[in-house]
C-alpha positions in Angstrom: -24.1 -50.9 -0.8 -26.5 -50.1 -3.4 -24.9 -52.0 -5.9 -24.8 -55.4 -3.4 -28.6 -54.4 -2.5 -29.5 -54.6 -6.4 -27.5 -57.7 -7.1 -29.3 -59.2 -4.2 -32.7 -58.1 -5.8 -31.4 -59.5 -9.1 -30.8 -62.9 -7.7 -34.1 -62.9 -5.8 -36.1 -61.8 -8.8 -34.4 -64.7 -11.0 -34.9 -67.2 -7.6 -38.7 -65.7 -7.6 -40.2 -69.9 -7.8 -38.3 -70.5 -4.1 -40.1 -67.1 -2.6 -43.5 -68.7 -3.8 -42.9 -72.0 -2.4 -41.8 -70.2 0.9 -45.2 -68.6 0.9 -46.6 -71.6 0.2 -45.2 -73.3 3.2 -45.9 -70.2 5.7 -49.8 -70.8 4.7 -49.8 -74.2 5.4 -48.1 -74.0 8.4 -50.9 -71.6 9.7 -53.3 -74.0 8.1 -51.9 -76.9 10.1 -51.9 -74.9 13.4 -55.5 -73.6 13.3 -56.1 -77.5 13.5 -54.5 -77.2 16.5 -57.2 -74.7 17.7 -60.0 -76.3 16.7 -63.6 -74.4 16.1 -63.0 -72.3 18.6 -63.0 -68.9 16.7 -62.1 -66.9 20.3 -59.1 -69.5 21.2 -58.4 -68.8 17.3 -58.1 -65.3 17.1 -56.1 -65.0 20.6 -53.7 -67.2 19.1 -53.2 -65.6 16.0 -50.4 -63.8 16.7 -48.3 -66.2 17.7 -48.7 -68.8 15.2 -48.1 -66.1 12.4 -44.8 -65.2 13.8 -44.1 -68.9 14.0 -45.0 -69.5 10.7 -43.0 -66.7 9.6 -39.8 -68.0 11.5 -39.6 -71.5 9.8 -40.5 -70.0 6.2 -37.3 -67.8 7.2 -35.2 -70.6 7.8 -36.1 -71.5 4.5 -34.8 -68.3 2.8 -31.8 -67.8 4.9 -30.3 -70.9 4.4 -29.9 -70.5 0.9 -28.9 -67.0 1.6 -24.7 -67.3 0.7 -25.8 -70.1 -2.1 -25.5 -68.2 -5.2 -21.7 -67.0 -3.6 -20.3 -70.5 -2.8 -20.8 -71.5 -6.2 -17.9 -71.1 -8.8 -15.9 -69.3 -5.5 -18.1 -65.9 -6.4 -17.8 -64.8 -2.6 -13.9 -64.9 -2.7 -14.7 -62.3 -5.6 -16.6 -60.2 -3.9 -14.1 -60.0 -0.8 -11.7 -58.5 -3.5 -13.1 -55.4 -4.1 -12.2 -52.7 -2.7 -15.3 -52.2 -0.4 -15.8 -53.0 3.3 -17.6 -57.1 3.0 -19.8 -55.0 6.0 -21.1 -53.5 2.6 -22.1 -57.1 0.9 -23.3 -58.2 4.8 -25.7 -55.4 5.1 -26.6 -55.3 1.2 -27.6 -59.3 1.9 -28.9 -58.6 5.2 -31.5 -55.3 3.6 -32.2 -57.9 0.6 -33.6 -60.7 3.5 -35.3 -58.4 5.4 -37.0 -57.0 2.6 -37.9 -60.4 1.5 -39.1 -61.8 4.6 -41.3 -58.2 4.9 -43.0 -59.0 2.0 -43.6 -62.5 3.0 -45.1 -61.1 6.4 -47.6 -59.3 4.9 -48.7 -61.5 2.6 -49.0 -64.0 5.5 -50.9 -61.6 7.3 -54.5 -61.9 4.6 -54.0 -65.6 5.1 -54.1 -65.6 9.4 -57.1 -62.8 9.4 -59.0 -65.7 7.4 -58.1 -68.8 9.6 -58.1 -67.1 12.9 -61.0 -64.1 12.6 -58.1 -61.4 13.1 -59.4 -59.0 11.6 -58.1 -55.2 12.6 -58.2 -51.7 11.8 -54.8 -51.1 13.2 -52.9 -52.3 10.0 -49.8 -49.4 9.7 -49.2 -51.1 13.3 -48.9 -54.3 12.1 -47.1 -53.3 9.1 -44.4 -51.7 11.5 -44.2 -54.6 13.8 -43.5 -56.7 10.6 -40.5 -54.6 9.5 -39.5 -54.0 13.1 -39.6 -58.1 13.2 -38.2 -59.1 10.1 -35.0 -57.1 10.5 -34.6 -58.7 13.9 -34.6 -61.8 12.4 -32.8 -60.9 9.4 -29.6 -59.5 10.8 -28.5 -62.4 13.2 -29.9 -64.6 10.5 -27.8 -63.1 7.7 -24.9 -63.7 9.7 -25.3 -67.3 10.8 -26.2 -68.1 7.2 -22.5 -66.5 6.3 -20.8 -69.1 8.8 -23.1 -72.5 8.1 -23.0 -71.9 4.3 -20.2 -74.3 3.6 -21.8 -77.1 6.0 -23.4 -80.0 4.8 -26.1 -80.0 6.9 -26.8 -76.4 6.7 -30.8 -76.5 6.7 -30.7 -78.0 10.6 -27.5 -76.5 11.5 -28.9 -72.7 11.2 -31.8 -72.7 13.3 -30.4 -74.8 15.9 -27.9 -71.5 15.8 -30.3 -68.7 15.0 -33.6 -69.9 17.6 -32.4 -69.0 20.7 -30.9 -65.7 19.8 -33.7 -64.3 18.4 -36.1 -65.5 20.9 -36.6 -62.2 22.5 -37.3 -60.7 18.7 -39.9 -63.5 18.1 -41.5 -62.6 21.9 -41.4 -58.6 21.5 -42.9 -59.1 17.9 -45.4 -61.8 19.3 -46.8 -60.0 21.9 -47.0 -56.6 20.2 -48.9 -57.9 17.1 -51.2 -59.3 19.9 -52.1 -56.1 21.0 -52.2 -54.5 17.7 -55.1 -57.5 17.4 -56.7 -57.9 20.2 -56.8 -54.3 21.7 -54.1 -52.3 24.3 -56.1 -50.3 26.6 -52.8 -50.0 28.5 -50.7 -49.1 25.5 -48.4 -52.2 26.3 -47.5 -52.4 22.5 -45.5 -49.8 22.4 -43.3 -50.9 25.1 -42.9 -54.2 23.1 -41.8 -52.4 19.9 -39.2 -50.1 22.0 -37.6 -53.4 22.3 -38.0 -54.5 19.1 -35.8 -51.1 18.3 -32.8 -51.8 20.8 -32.5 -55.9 19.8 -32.1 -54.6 16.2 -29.8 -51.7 17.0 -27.6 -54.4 18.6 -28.3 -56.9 16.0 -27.3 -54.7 13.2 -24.3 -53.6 14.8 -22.4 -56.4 15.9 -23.7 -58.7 13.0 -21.8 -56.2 11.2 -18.8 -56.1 12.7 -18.3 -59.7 13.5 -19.3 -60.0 9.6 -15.8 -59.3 8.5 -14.2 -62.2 10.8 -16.7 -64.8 9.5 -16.0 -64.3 5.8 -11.9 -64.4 6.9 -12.3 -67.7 8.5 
């Protein structure tokens, strides 16, 4: 696993032009939805939350979709399955290699929404955990589905049509606990939020992993 985890990091380090266009496009999209709001620098700041999860999810898209494009090419993914190694090895060395990108892409998003929406807090290892708590929840199914559209034409609009309304309860628990972390939890609500941010990526993780197998065969 270590191995697949630093040939992922090798490809994402020689791919490092597509991770600053994928910021890029997360801080316009918060740009563009702080239009939205208008100069309303309450409405703003209640919102925040949301739209930086949402602007996280369609940078993801971004990144996952090209996540099995360096194996397709030249048949380098049949190679791979020939080793003698588990492919639940490569699924969860590519699945720890997008998580840790989107992380990083989460927190620098998260400088970018305290200046549009006034977000400021003092709650930041929160935030930070949310983010990781977050990322992997969209990583794992993500991974997966990436696996089974990367041979599709239309792979771009096929994967989120696929990958949207699985992770919808991720995007929610990670939505609404950020909130908090933002805006205040007198009732210490957050922590319920990330307790299910916990069990969606325990069951993530595992089944993406062993349905992993089956997807490569097919």
């Amino acid at each position: 696993m270590i191995a697949a985890l630093r040939k992922e990091f090798l490809l994402q380090w020689r791919t490092r032009a597509q991770a600053v266009a994928v910021f890029v496009f997360g801080a316009t999209s918060l740009l563009l939805f702080s239009f939205a709001i208008g100069p309303n620098s309450a409405a703003l700041r209640q919102h925040a939350a949301g739209f930086l999860w949402l602007g996280l999810l369609l940078s993801s898209t971004l990144t996952l979709s090209e996540s099995f494009h360096a194996e397709m090419e030249n048949r380098a993914l049949e190679g791979l399955l020939l080793l003698p190694v588990s492919p639940r090895v490569l699924y969860y060395g590519k699945a720890l290699a997008n998580t840790i990108q989107l992380m990083l892409l989460g927190i620098a998003l998260v400088p970018v929404m305290v200046v549009l929406y006034d977000a400021g807090t003092t709650r930041i290892p929160t935030v930070l955990l949310i983010i990781v708590l977050g990322t992997a929840g969209i990583s794992a199914p993500g991974t997966l589905y990436s696996a089974m559209t990367s041979q599709a034409r239309a792979k771009q609009t096929l994967l989120p049509l696929l990958l949207f309304p699985l992770i919808v309860p991720v995007l929610l628990a990670s939505v609404k606990a950020t909130s908090f972390a933002i805006l205040g939890d007198p009732m210490e609500q957050g922590s319920r939020w990330m307790a299910l941010l916990i069990a969606f990526n325990g069951i993530y993780w595992s089944l993406c992993g062993l349905l992993f197998d089956r997807v490569v065969e097919d």
